[in-house]
C-alpha positions as CSV (number, residue, x, y, z in Angstrom):
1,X,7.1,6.6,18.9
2,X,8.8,3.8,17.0
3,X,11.2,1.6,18.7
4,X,14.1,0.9,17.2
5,X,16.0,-0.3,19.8
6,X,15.9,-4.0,18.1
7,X,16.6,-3.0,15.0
8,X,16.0,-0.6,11.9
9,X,12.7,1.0,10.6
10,X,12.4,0.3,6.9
11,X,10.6,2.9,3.9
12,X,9.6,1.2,0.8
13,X,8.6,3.9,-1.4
14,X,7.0,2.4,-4.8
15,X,6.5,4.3,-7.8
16,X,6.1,3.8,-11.5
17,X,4.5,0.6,-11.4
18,X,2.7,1.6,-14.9
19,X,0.8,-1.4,-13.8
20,X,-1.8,-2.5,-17.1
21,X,1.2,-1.7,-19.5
22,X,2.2,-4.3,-21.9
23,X,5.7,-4.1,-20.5
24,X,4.9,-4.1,-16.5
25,X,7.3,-7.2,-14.9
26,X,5.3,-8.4,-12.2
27,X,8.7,-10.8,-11.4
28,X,10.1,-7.9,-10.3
29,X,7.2,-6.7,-8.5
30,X,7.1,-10.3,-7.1
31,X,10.3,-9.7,-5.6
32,X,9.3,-6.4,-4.0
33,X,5.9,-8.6,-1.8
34,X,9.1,-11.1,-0.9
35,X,11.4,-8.0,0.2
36,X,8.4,-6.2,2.3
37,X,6.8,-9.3,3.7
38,X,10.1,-10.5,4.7
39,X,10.9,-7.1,6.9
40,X,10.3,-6.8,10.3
41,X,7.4,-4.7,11.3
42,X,8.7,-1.1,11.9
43,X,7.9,-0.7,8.8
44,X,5.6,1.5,6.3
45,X,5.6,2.2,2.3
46,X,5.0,5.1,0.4
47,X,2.9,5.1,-3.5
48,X,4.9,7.7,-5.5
49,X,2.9,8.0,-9.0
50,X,2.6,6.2,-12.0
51,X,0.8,3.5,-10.3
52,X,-1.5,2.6,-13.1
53,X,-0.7,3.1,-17.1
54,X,-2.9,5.7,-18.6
55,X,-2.7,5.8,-22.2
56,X,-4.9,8.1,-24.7
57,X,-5.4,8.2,-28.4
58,X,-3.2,11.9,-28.1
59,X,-0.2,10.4,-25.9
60,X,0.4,7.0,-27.0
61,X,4.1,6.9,-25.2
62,X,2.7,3.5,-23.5
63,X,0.4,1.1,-24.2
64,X,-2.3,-0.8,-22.1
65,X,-3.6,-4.8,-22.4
66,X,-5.8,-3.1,-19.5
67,X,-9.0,-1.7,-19.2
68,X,-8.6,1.7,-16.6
69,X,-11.0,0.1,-14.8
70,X,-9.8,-3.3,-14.4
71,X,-6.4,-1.8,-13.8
72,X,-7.7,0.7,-10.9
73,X,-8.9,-2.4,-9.0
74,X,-6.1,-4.5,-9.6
75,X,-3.8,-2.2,-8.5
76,X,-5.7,-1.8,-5.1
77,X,-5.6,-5.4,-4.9
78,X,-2.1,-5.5,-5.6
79,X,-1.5,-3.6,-2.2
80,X,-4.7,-4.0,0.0
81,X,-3.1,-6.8,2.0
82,X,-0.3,-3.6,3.4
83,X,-2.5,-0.8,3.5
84,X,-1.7,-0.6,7.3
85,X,1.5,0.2,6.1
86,X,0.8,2.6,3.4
87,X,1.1,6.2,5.0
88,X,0.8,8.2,1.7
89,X,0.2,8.0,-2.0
90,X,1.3,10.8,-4.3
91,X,0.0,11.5,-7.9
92,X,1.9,11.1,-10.9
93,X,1.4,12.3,-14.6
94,X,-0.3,9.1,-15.5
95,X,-3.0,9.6,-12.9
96,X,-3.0,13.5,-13.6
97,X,-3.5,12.1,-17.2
98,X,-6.8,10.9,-16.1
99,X,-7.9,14.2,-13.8
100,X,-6.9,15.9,-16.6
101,X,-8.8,14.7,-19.7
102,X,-11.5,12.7,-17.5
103,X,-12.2,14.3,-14.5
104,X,-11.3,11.1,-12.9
105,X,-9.2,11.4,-10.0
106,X,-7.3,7.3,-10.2
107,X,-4.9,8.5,-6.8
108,X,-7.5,9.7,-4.6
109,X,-9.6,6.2,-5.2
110,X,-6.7,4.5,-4.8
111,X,-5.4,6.3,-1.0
112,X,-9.5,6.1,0.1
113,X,-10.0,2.2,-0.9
114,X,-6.8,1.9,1.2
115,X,-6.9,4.0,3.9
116,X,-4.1,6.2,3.2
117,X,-3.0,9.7,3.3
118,X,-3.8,11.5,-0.4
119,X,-1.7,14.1,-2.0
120,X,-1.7,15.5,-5.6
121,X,1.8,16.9,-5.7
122,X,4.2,16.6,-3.1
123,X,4.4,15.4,1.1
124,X,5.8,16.0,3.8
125,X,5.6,13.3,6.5
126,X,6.8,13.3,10.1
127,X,8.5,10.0,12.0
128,X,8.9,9.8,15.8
129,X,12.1,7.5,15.2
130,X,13.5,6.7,19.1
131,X,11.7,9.8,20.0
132,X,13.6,12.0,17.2
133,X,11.7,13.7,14.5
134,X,12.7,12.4,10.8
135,X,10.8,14.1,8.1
136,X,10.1,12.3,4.7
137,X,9.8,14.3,1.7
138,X,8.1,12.7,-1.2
139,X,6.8,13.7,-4.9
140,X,6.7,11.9,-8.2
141,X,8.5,14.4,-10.3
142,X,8.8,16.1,-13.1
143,X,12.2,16.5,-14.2
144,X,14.7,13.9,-16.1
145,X,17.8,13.4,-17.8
146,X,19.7,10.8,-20.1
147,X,22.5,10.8,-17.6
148,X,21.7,9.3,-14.2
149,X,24.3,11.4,-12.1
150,X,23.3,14.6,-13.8
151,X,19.6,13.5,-13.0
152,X,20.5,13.1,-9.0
153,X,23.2,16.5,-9.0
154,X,19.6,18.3,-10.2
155,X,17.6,16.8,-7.4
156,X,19.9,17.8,-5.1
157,X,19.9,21.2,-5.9
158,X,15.9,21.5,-6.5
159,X,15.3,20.2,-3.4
160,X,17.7,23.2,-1.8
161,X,14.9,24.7,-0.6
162,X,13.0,21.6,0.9
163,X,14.3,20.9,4.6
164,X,13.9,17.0,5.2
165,X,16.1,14.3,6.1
166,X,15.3,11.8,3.1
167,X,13.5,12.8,-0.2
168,X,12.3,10.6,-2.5
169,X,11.4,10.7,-6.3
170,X,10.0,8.5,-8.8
171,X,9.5,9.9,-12.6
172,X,12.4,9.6,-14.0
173,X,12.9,5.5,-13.6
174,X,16.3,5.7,-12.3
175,X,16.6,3.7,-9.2
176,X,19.8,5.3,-7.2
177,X,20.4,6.5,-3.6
178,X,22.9,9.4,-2.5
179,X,23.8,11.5,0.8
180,X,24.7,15.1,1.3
181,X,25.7,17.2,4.4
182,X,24.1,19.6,5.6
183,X,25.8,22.0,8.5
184,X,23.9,23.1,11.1
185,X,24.6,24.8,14.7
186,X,25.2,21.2,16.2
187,X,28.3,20.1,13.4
188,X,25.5,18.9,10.9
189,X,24.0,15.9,9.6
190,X,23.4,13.5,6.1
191,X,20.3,14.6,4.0
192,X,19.3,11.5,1.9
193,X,18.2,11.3,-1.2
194,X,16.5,8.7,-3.5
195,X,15.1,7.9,-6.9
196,X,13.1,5.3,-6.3
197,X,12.9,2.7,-9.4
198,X,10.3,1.8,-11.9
199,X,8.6,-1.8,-13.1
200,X,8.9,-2.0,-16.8
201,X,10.6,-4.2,-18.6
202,X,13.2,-2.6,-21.8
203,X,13.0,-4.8,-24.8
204,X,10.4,-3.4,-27.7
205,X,9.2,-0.4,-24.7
206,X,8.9,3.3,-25.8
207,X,12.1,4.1,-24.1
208,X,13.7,0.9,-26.5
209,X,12.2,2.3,-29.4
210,X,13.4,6.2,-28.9
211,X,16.7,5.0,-27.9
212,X,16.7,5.7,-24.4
213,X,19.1,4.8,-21.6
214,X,18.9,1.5,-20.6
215,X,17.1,0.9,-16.9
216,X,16.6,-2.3,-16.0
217,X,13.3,-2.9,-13.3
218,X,14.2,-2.2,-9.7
219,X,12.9,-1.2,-6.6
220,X,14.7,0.4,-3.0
221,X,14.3,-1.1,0.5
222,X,15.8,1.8,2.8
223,X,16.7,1.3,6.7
224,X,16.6,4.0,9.2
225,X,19.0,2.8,12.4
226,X,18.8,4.2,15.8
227,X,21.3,7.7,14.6
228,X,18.9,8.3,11.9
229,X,21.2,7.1,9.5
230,X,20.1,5.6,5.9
231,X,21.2,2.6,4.2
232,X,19.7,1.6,0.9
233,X,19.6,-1.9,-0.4
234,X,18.4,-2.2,-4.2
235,X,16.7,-5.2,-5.5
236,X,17.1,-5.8,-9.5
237,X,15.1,-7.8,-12.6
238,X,16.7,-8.6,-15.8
239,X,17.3,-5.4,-18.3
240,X,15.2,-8.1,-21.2
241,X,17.6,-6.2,-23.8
């Protein structure tokens, strides 16, 4: 059981790091080591996809100054000082890129070098918070949209038929936070919901180029309190536009 009596327990879900891409901001990523190491313990993060950038000669929507390699054990490097914090990491379509055309499985070396739950698709993880039960529901995605409020009205409608009290979502490089309620025989509660940021800069990028919606680099903290509420804090870089 986690003890929140002191305070709250905080999820740092990271995703679409695209880490070895020509465009990755490590200021930003910078930022998110000051956030997490400046968090009290209750604390654990979870790798949602798009860790590493996977280019090929047939998909060249990103580009790599990387070797995979080099960029596989950078990325582990990146996070082996909190992998007794890291409870799962989730594939995205960068690293199903690689088991696709390769045979080479980049999330499942990543979770075994640091000791942490693999998954290809989605998870489902349990908390003891204060002795209650608060399920986490995490997957990279598949879906987007131009507009970011249409993107999270979607979510919250595919995820209908998942029962958890937060979901996260990377993918789609929004970084935005919402609640719903949901009834129940007690009154009801707030499901949570969360698209959880990318850490690419804008200027000259793919999404620049086709015209894409502007979204600058960013990442979420989010707090659990001791009434299993959620309150999101959302740490920015520059938009480089």
């Amino acid at each position: 059981m986690i003890d929140l009596s002191e305070g709250q327990f905080y999820i740092f879900p990271v995703s679409d790091l695209h880490y070895g891409s020509s465009w990755f901001n490590r200021e930003v990523f910078n930022k998110w080591i000051d956030a997490f190491e400046s968090a009290w313990d209750n604390k654990c993060i979870y790798l949602l996809g798009d860790l590493v950038e996977f280019p090929t000669t047939r998909v060249n929507a990103h580009e790599s100054n990387m070797t995979t390699e080099d960029t596989i054990n950078e990325v582990i490097e990146l996070f082996e000082p909190y992998k007794d914090y890291v409870r799962f990491v989730a594939a995205g379509n960068h690293e199903l890129r690689g088991k696709k055309e390769f045979n080479l499985d980049v999330t499942k070396i990543i979770a075994k070098q640091l000791g942490a739950k693999y998954t290809r698709n989605d998870f489902y993880d349990k908390l003891n918070l204060n002795g209650s039960e608060f399920i986490v529901y995490g997957k990279h995605g598949t879906q987007t949209s131009k507009y970011e409020d249409l993107a999270m009205k979607n979510y919250k409608i595919e995820m209908g038929n998942v029962d958890a009290n937060l979901y996260l979502q990377g993918h789609n490089h929004y970084t935005s936070f919402s609640s719903k309620f949901q009834r129940d025989f007690d009154g009801g509660y707030l499901k949570y919901y969360a698209f959880t940021g990318h850490f690419l800069n804008y200027r000259n990028s793919y999404a620049h180029n086709k015209g894409l919606s502007v979204s600058p680099p960013a990442f979420l903290r989010l707090g659990v309190n001791q009434k299993l509420n959620v309150t999101c804090s959302k740490f920015m870089g520059g938009c480089k536009v």
